[in-house]
Backbone as a printed PyTorch tensor [residue, N CA C, xyz], in Angstrom:
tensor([[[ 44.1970, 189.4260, 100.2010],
         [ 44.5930, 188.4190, 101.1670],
         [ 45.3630, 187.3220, 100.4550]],

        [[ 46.6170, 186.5370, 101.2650],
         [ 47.0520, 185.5400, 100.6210],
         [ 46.3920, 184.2370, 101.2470]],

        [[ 46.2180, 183.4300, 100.9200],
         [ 45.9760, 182.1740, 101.2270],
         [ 46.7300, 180.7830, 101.1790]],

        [[ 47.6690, 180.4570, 101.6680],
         [ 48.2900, 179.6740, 101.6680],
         [ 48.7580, 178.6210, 103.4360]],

        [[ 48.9410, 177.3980, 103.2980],
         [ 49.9590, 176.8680, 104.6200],
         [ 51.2160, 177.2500, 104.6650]],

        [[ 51.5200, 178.4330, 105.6200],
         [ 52.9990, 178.5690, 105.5870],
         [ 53.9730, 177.7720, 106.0780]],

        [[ 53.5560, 176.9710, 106.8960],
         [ 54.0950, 175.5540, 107.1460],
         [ 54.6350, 174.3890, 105.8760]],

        [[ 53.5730, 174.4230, 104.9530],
         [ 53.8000, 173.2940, 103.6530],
         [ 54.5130, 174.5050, 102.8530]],

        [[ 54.4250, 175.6050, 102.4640],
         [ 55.1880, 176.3880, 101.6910],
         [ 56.3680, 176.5370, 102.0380]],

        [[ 56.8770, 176.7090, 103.1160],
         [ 58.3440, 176.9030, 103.7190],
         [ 58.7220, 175.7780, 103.4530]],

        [[ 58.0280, 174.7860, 103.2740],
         [ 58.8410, 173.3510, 103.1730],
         [ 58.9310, 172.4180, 102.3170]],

        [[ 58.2870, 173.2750, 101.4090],
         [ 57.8670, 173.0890,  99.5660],
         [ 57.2630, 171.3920,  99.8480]],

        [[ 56.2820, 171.4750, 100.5970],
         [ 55.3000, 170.2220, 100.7920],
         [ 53.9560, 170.9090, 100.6210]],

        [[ 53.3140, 169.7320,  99.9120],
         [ 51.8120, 170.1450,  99.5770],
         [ 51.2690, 169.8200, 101.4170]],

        [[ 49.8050, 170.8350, 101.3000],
         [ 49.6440, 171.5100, 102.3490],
         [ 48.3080, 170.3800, 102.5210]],

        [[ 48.1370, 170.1560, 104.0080],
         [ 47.1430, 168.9090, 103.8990],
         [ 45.0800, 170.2020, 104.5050]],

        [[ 45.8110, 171.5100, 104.3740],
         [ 44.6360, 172.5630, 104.1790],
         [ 44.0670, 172.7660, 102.5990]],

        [[ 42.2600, 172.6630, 103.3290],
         [ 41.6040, 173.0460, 102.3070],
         [ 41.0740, 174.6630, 101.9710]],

        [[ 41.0670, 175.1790, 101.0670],
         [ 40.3340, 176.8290, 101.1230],
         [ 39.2170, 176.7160, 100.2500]],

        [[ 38.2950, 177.3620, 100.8430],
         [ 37.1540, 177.0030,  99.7250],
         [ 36.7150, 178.7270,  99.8660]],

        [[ 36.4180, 179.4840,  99.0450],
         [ 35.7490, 180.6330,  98.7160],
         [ 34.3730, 180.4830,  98.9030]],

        [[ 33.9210, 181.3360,  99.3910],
         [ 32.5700, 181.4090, 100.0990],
         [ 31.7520, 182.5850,  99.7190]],

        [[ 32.6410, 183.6640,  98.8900],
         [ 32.4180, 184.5650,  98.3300],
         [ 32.9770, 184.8890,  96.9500]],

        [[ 32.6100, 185.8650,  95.9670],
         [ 32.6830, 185.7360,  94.5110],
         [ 34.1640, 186.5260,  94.6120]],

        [[ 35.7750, 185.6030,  94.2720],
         [ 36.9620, 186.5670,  94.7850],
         [ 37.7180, 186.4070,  92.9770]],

        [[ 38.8290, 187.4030,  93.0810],
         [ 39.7170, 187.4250,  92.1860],
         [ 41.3530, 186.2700,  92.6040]],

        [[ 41.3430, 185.7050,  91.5420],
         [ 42.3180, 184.6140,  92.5440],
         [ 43.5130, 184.4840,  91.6690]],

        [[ 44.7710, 184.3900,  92.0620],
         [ 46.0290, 184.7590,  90.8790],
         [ 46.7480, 183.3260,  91.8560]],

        [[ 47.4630, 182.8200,  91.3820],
         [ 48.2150, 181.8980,  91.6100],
         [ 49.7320, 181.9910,  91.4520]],

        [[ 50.3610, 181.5980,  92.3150],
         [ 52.2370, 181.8010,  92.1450],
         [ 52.7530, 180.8900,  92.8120]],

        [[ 54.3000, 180.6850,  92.2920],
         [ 55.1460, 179.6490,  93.2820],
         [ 55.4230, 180.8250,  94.0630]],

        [[ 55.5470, 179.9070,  95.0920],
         [ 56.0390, 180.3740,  96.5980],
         [ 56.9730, 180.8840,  96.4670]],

        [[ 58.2670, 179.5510,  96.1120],
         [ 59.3070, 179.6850,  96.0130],
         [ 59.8810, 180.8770,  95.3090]],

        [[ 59.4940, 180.9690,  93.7840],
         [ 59.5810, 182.4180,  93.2110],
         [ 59.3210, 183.7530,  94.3260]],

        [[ 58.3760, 183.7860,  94.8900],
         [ 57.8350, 184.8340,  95.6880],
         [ 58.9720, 184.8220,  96.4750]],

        [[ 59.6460, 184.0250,  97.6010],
         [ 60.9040, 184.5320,  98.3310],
         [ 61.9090, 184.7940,  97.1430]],

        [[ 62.3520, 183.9480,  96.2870],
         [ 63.1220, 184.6290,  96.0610],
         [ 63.2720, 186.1860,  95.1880]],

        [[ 62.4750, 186.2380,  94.8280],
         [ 61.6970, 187.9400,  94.4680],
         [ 62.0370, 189.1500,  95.9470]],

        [[ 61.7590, 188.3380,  97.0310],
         [ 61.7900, 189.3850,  98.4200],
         [ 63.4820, 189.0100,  98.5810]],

        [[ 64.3250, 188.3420,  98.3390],
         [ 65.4290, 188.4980,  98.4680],
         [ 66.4870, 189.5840,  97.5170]],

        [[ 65.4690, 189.5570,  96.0160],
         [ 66.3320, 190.3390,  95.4200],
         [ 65.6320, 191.9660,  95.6400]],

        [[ 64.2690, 192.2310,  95.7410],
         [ 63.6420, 193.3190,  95.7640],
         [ 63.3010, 193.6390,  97.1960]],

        [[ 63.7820, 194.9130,  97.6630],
         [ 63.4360, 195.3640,  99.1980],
         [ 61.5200, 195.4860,  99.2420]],

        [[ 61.6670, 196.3690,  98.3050],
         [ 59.7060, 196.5030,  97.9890],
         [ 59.0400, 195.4930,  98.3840]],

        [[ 59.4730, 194.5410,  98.1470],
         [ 58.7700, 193.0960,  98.2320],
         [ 58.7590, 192.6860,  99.5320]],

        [[ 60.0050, 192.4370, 100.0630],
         [ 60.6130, 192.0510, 100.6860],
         [ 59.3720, 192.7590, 102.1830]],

        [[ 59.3580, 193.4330, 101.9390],
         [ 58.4010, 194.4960, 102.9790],
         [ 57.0320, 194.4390, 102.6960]],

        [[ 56.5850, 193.9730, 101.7930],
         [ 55.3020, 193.5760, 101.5940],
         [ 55.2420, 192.3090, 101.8980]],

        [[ 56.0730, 191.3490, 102.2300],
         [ 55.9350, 189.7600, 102.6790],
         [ 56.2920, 190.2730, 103.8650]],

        [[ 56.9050, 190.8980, 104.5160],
         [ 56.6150, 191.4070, 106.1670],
         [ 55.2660, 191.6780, 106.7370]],

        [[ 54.9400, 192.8570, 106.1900],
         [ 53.5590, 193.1180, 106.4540],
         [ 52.3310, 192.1170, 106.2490]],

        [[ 52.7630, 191.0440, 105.4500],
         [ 51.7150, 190.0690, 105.5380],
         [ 51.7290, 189.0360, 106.4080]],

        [[ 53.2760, 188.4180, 106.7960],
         [ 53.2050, 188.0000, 107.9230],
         [ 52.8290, 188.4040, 109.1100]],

        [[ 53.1280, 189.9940, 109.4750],
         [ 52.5190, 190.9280, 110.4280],
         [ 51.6420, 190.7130, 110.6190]],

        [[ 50.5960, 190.7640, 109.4520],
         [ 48.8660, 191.0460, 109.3150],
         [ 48.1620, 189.2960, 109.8740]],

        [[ 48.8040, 188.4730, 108.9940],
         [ 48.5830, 186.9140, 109.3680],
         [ 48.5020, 186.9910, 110.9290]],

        [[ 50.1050, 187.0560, 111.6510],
         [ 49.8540, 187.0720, 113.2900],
         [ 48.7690, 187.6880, 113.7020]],

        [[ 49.0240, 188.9640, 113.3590],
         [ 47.7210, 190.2350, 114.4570],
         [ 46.3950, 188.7180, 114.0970]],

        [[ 45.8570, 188.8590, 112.8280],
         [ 44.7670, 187.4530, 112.5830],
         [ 44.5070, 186.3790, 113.5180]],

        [[ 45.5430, 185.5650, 113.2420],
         [ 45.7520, 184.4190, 114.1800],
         [ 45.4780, 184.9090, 115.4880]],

        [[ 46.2420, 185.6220, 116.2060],
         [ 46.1000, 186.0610, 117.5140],
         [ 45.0900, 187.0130, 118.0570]],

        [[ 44.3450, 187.5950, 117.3000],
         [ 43.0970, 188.2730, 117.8790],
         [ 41.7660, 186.5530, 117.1240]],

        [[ 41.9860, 186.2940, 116.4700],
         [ 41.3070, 185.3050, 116.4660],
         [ 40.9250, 184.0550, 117.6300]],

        [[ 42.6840, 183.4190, 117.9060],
         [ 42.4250, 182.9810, 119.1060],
         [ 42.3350, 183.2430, 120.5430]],

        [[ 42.5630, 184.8320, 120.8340],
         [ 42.0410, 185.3540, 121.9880],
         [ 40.7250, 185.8130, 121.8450]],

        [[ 39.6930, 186.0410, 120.6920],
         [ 38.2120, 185.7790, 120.7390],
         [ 37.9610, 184.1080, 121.0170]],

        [[ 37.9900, 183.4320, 120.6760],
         [ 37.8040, 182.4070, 120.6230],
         [ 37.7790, 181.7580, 122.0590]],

        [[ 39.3350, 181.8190, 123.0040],
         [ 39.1960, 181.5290, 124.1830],
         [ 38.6910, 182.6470, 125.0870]],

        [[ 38.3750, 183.7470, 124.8950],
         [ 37.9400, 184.9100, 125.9170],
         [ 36.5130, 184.9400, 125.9550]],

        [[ 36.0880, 185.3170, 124.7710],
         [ 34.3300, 185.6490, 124.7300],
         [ 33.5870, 184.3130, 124.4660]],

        [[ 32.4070, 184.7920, 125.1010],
         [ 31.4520, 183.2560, 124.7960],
         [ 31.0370, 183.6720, 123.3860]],

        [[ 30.0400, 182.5120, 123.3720],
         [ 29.4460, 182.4210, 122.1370],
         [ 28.8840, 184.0610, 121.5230]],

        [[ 27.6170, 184.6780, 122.7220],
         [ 27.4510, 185.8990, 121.7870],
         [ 28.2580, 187.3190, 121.8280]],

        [[ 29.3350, 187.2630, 122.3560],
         [ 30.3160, 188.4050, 122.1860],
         [ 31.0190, 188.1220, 120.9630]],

        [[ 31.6250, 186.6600, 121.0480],
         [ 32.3150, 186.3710, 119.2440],
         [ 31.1900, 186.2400, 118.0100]],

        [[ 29.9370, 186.3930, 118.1120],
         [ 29.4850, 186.9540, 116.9660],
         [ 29.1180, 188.7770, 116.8330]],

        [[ 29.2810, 189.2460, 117.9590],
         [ 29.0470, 190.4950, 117.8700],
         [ 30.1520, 190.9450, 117.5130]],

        [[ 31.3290, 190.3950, 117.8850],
         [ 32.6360, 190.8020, 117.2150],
         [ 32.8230, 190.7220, 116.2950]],

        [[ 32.2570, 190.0300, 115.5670],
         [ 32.4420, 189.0310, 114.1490],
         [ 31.4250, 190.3290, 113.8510]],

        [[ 30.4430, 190.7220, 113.8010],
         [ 29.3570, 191.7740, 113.2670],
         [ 30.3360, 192.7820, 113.3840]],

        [[ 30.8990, 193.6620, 114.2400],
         [ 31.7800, 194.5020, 114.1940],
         [ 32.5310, 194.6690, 113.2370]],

        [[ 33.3920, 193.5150, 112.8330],
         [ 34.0200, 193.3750, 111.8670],
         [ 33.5120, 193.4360, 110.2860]],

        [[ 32.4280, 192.4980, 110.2240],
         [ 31.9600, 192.6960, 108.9360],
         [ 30.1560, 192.5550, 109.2180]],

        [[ 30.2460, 194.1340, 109.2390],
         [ 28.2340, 193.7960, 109.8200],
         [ 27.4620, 193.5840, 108.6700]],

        [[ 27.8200, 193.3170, 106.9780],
         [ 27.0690, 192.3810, 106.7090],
         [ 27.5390, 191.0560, 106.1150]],

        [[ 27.5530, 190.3860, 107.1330],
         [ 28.4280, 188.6380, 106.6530],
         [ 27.2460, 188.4880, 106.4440]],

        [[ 26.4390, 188.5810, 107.4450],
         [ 24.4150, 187.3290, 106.7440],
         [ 24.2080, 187.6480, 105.4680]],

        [[ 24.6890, 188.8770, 104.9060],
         [ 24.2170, 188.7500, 103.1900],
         [ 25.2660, 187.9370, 102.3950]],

        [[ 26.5350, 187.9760, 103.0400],
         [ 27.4330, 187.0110, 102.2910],
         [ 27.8620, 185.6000, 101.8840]],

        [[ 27.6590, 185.1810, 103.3630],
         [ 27.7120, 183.4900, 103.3620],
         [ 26.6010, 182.9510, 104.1190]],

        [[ 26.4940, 182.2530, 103.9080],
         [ 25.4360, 181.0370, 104.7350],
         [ 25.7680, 181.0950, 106.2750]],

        [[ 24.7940, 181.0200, 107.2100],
         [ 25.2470, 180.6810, 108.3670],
         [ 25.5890, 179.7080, 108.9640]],

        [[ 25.2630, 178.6460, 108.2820],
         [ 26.2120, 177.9160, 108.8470],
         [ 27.6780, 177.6640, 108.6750]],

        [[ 27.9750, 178.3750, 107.9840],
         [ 29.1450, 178.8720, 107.8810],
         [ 29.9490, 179.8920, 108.8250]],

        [[ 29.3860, 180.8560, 109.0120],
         [ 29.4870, 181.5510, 109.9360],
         [ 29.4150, 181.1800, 111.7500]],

        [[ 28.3040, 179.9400, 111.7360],
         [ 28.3260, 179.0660, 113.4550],
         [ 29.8340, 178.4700, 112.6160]],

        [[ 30.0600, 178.1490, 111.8230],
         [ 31.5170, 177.0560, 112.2530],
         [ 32.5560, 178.2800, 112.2190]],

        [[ 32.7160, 179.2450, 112.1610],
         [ 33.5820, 180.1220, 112.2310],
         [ 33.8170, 179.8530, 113.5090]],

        [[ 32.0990, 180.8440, 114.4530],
         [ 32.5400, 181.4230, 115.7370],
         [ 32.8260, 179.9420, 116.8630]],

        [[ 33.1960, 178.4990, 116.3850],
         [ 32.9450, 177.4020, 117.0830],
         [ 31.5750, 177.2020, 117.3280]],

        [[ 30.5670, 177.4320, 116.9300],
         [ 29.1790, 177.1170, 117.7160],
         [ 28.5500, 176.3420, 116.4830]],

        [[ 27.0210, 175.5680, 117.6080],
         [ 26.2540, 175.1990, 116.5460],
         [ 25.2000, 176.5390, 115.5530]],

        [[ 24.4760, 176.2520, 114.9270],
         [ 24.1050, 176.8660, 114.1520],
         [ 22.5460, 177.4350, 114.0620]],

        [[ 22.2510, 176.4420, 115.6590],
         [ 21.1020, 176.3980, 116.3910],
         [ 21.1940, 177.4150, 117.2280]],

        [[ 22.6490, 177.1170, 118.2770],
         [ 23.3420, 178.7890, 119.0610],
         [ 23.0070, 180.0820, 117.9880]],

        [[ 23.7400, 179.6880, 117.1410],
         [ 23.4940, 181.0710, 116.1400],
         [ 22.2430, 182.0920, 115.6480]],

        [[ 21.2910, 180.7120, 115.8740],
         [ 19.7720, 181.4860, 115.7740],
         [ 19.3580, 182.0520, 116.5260]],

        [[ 19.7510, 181.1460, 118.1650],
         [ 19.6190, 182.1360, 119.0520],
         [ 19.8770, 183.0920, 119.4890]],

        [[ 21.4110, 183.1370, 118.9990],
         [ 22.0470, 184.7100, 119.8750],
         [ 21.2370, 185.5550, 118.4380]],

        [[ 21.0620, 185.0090, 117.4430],
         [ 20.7580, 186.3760, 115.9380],
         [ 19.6660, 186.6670, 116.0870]],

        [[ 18.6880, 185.5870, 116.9630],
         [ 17.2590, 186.3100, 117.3930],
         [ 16.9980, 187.2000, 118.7860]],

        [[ 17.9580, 187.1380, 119.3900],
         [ 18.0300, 187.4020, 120.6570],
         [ 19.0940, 189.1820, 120.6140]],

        [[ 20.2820, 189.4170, 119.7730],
         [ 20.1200, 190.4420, 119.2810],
         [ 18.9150, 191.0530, 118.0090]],

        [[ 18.3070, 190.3930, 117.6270],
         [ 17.0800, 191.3460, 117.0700],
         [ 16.0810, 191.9210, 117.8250]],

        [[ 16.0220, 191.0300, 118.4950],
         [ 14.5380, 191.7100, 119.6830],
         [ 15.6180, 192.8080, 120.4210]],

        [[ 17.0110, 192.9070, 120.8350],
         [ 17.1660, 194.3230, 121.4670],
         [ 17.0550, 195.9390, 120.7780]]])
């Protein structure tokens, strides 16, 4: 995954987003700027910064159509779908600020799918 504001990168402005790792990751660092111009001279590339913008949208946009579509316990069952074991990974309260909820909601819907 890349991690960056493509907003402050396109505009070679520092980005007023924070990322914090929540899990144990491998992390490489690059100018931006280098990186386009790398996809201008190399097609290879060039198509691998497609597909990540690709991948970013599909993200963004199935993100915010969970978000405004399902209530609270369909966007954690979705969220389980996706990665059915996040509870061993991060904290939950981490996970209530994902799906928008409190963390109190979260106990409930996580006790309320256990008893089914």
């Amino acid at each position: 995954a890349i991690f960056t504001s493509l907003i402050s990168s396109l505009n070679s402005e520092p980005s007023a987003a924070e990322f914090n790792c929540l899990t144990d990751v491998v992390l490489f660092e690059g100018n931006f700027q280098k990186f386009i111009e790398l996809t201008e001279k190399h097609h290879d590339i060039s198509i691998l910064y497609n597909r990540f913008l690709e991948e970013a949208f599909i993200n963004m946009q199935d993100k915010a159509t969970v978000l405004s579509t399902l209530d609270a316990t369909e966007r954690y069952l979705h969220l389980k779908q996706q990665i059915p074991d996040i509870e061993n990974l991060i904290q939950l309260n981490h996970i209530a600020s994902y799906l928008s909820i409190t963390s109190i909601q979260l106990s409930r819907i996580r006790k309320e799918d256990i008893l089914k």
